[in-house]
C-alpha positions in Angstrom: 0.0 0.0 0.0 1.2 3.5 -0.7 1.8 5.6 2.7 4.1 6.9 5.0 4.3 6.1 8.8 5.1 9.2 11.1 5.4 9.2 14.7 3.6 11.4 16.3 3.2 13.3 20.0 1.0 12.5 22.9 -2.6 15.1 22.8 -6.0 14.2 23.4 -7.9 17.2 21.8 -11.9 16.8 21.5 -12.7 13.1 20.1 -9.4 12.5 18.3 -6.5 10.8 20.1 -3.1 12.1 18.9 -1.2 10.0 21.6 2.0 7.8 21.5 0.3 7.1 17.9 1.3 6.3 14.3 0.0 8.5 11.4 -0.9 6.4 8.3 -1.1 8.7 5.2 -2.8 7.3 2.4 -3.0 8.3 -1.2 -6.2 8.6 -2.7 -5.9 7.4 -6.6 -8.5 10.3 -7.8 -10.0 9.8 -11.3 -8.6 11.4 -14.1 -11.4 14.5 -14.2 -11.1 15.1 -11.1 -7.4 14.9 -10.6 -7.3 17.2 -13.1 -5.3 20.5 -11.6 -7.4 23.3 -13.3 -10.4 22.3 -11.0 -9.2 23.8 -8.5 -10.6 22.8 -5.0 -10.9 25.2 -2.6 -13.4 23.2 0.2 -13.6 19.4 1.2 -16.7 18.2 3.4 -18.6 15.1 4.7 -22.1 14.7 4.2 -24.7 12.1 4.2 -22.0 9.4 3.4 -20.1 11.2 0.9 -17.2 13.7 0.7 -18.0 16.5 -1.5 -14.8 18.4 -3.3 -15.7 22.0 -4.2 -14.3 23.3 -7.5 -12.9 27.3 -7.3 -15.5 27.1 -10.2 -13.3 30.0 -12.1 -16.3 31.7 -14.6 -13.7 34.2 -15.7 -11.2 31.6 -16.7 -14.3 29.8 -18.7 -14.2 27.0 -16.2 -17.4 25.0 -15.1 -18.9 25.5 -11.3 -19.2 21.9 -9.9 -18.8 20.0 -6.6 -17.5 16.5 -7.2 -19.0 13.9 -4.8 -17.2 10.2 -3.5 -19.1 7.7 -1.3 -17.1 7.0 1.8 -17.4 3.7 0.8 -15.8 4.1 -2.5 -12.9 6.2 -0.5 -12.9 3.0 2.1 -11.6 0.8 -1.2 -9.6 3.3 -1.8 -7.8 3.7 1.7 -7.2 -0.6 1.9 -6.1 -0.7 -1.9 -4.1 2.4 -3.0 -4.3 1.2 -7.1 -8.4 1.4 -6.6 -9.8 4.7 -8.3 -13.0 5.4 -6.4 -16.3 6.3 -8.8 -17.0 9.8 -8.8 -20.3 12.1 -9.4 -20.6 15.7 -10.6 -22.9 18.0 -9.3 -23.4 20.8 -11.9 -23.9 24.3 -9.9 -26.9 26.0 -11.6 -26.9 30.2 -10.9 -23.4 31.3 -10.0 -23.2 33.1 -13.3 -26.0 35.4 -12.3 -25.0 35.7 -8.7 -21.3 36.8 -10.7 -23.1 39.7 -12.5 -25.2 41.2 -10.0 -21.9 41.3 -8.0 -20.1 43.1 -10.8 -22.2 45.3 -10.5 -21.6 46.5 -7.6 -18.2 47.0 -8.4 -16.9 44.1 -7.1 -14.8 41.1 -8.8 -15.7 37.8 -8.7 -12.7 35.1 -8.0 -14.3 32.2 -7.5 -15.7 30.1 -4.4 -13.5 29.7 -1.5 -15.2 27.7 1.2 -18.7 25.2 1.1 -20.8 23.9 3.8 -23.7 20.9 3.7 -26.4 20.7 5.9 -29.0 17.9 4.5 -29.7 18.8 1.0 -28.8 22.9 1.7 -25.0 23.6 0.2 -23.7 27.1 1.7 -20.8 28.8 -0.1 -18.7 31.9 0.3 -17.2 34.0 -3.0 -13.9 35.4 -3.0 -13.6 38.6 -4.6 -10.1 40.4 -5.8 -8.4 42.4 -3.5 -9.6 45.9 -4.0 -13.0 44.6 -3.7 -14.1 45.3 -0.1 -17.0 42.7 0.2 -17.1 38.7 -0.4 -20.3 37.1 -0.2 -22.0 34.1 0.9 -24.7 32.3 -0.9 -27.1 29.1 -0.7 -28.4 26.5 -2.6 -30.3 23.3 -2.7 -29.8 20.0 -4.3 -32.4 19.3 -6.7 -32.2 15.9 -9.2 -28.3 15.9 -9.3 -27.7 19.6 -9.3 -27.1 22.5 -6.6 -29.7 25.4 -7.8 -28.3 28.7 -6.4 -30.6 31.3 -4.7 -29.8 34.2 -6.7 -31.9 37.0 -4.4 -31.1 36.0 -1.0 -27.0 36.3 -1.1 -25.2 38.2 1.9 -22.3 40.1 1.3 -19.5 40.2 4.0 -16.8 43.6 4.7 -13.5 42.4 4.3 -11.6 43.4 7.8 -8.9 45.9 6.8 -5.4 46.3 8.0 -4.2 49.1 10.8 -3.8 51.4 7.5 -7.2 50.8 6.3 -6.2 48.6 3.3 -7.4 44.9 2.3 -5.2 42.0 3.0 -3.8 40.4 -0.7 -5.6 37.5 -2.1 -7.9 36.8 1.4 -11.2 35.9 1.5 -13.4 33.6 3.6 -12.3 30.5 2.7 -13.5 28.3 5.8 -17.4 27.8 6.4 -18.9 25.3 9.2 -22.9 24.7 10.0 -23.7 25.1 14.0 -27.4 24.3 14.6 -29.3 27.0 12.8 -26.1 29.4 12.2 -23.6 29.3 9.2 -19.9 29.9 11.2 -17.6 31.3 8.2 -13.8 32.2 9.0 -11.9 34.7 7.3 -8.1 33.3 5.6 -6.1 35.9 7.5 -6.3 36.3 11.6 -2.8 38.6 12.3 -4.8 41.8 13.2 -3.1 43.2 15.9 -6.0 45.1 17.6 -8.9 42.4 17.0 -9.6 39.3 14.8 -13.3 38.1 14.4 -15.4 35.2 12.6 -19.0 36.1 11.0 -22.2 34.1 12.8 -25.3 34.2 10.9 -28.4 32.6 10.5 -28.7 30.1 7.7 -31.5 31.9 5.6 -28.2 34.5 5.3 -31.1 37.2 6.7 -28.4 40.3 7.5 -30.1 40.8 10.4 -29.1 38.0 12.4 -25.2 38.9 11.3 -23.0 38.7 14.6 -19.3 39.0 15.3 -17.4 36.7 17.9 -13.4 37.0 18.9 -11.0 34.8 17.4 -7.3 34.9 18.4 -4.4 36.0 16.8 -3.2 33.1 14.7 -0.7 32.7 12.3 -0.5 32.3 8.9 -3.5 31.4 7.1 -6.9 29.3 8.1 -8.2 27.6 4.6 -10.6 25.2 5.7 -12.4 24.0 9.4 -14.2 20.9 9.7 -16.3 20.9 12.9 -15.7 18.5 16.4 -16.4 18.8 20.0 -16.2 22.0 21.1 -14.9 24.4 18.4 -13.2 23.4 14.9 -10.3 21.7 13.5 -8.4 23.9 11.1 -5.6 23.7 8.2 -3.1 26.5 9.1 -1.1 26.7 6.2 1.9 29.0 5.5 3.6 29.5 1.8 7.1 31.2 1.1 6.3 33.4 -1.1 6.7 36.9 -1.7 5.3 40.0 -3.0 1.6 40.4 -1.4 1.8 37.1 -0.2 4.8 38.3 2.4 1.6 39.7 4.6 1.6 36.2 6.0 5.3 36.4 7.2 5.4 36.5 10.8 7.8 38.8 13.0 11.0 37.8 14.1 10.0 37.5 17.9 6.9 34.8 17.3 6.6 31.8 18.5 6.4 29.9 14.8 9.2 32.0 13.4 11.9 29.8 13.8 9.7 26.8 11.8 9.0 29.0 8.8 12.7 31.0 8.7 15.3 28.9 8.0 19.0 29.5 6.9 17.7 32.6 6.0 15.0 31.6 4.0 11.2 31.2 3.8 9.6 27.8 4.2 6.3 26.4 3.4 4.6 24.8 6.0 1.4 23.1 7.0 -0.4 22.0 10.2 -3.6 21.1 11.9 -4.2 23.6 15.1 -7.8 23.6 17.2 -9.9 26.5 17.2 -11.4 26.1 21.0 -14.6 28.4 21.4 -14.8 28.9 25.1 -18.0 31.8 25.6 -18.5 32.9 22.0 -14.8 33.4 22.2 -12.2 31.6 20.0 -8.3 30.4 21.1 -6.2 28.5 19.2 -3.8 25.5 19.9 -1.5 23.6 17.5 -2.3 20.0 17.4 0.2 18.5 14.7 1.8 19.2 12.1 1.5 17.3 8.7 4.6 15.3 6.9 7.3 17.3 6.3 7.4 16.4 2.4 3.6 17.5 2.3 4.3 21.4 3.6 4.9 22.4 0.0 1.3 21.9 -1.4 -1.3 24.6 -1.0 -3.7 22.7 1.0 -7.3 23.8 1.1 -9.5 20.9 1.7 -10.3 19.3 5.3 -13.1 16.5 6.4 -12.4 15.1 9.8 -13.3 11.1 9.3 -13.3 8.6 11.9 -10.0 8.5 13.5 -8.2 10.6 10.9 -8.8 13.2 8.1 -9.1 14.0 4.4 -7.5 16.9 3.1 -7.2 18.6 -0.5 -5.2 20.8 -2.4 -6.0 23.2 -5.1 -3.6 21.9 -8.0 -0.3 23.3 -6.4 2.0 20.6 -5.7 6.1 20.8 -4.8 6.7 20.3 -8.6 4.9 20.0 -11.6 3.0 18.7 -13.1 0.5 19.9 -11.1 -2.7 18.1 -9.8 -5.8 17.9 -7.3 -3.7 15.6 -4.3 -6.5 14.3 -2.0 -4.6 12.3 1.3 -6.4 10.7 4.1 -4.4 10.8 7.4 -5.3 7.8 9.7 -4.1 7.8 13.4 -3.2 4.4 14.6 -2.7 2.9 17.9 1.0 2.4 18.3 1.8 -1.3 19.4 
């Protein structure tokens, strides 16, 4: 079987043990149309048996808007025989091209989706917008015969929180959404504010009255997906060396992290899993593990917490090309 055995340290967090433990990574052999890289995920999630995988659905690059679904127990094949391809389904998405155009025309430019969420047969998603846009939005939809039908009236838009000199943060949007009960939890990509840093609660009708605010600590680098557990949300906290706009994610020289991401005088990528705790409508954060070192380099965006493990996703961007969609479950193992 293809994987890769990783020690790792002692933590029981929520309902997942990360004790004296063995991480089993698995491979998932993805069919060709959906490995394919210019799909783009951007959101992973676990619904009624399946996992869905949520295209960036790119309408100004001409690309299609679809979320991909896999039974668990085609993945379950998959994870005891890495040379089995599970069967895959495509779910058209039906309306983004309108929601697109009465965004534009409020001056605003559409980038694709960034984050999904499932409840039953309801699918939740946010919109990325460039960054001189100062809103991205979240929208609804239902599954009807095979398709997700967007509701193109009833879309919320969302301020983008601006730096101390009043500007937007490069290429960040809300790119993690979770359903609590009756409220729609989205996350915004970039939490380094140094006066305050706050997720968006709101109702799942997406009514702008019922729009709240609630504290969320300073974290590091960026948050692109949650998948909800006990207590608050696991999280992919995910850093990439690049430069230019994307240096906003650099840390300072004094932080706790900077020493994992500064090395030899360079930049590294890195990834991890870290715990957003909500303790009173407040959030903290705590590191929980980090992935494979020969995994940091891939721009991971995807998460499902499954059984005693997780699935997580990349876009396309991999440590060398060719690039492709790279879905991995992690198992944790009882060491012997």
């Amino acid at each position: 079987m293809n994987l890769k055995s990783i020690g790792i340290a002692s933590l029981l967090i929520g309902n997942l043990c990360f004790g004296q433990n063995k991480l089993d990574v698995h491979s998932i052999k993805l069919p060709a149309n959906v490995s394919y890289y210019d799909n783009q995920y951007s959101s992973l999630y676990l619904s009624d048996g399946a996992l869905f995988l949520m295209s960036e659905s790119r309408l100004e690059d001409n690309r299609p808007a679809f979320v991909d679904k896999i039974s668990t127990k085609e993945l379950q094949k998959s994870i005891k025989d890495s040379s089995y391809t599970p069967q895959s389904a495509r779910l058209p998405i039906i309306g983004l091209s309108n929601i697109r155009m009465q965004i534009d025309a409020r001056n605003q430019k559409y980038e694709g989706l960034e984050a999904m969420a499932i409840h039953g047969k309801e699918f939740f998603f946010s919109i990325e917008t460039d960054t001189p846009s100062d809103s991205c939005y979240l929208l609804k939809g239902k599954l009807e015969n095979q398709s997700i039908i967007l509701d193109s009236i009833h879309f919320l838009g969302l301020p983008k929180p601006k730096d101390s000199n009043g500007k937007n943060v490069y290429n960040a949007g809300y790119e993690s959404l979770e359903v609590k009960g009756n409220q729609l939890i989205a996350v915004f990509e970039y939490n380094y504010f140094d006066k305050e840093n706050k997720l968006v609660v709101v109702n799942k009708d997406l009514n702008p009255k019922t729009l709240q605010y609630e504290s969320i600590a300073k974290i590091p680098f960026r948050i692109t997906d949650i998948s909800d557990t006990k207590g608050g949300f696991y999280a992919i906290n995910y850093f990439f060396n690049g430069g230019g706009g994307d240096a906003v994610y650099r840390i300072e020289n004094d932080a706790k992290d900077y020493n994992t991401v500064f090395v030899d005088g360079k930049w590294k990528s890195y990834a991890r899993i870290v715990k957003l705790i909500n303790e009173n409508d407040s959030y903290s954060y705590q590191p929980i593990m980090d992935l494979p070192e020969n995994y940091w380099a891939y721009n991971w965006e995807g998460l499902a917490m499954y059984k005693n493990g997780f699935f997580i996703l990349n876009d396309k961007y991999t440590p060398k090309r060719p690039y492709s969609s790279t879905l991995l479950f992690m198992d944790i193992k009882k060491a012997r």
